[in-house]
C-alpha positions in Angstrom: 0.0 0.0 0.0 0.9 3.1 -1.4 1.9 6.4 1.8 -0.1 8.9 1.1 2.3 11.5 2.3 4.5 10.2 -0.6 2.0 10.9 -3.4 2.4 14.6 -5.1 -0.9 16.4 -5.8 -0.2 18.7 -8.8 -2.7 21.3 -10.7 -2.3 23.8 -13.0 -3.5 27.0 -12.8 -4.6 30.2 -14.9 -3.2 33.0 -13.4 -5.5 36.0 -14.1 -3.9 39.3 -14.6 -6.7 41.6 -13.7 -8.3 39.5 -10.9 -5.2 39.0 -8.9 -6.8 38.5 -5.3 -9.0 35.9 -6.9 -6.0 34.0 -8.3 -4.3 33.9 -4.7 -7.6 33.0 -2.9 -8.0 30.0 -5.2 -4.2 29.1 -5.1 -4.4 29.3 -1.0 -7.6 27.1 -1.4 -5.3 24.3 -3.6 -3.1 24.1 -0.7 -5.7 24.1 1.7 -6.7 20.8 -0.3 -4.3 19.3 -0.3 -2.3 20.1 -3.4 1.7 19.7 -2.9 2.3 21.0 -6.6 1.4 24.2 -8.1 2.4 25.3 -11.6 1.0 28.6 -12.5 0.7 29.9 -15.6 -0.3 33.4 -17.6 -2.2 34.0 -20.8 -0.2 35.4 -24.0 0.5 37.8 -24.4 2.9 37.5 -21.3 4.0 41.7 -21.0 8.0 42.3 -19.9 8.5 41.7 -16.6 5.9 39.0 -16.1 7.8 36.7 -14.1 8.7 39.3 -11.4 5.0 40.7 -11.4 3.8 36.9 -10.7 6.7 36.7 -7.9 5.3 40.0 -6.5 1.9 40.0 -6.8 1.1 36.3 -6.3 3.8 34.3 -5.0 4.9 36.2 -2.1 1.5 37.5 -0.9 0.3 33.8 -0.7 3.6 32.5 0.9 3.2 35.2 3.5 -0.4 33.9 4.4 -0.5 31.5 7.1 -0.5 27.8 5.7 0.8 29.4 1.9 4.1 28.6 2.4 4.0 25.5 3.4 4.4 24.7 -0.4 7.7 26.3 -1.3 10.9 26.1 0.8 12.3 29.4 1.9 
């Protein structure tokens, strides 16, 4: 019988550029589930500077919410 604990949940999800709160609320709920995994990708047109926006505006808001991160080592 297969641990649990050893199993990775993964998901995908839609980062949405103008309903950023949303985005984090529903990434936050992913871990609350359960989800180990998170790959988070943007619609094209990506603009310049994407990659630091989704660090700033996503990433480090929902690893400073208690239980957020718990995903990604410091």
């Amino acid at each position: 019988m297969r641990d649990p604990h050893e199993i990775t949940r993964s998901v995908q999800v839609i980062v949405s550029y103008d309903e950023v709160a949303d985005s984090r609320k529903t990434i936050l709920g992913l871990i609350d589930a359960g989800m180990t995994h998170i790959v988070l990708s943007l619609r094209g047109p990506c603009p310049q500077g994407v990659a630091q926006w989704l660090a700033d505006e996503i990433i480090a808001p929902v690893r400073a919410t208690p239980g957020g991160g718990a995903l990604m080592p410091g």
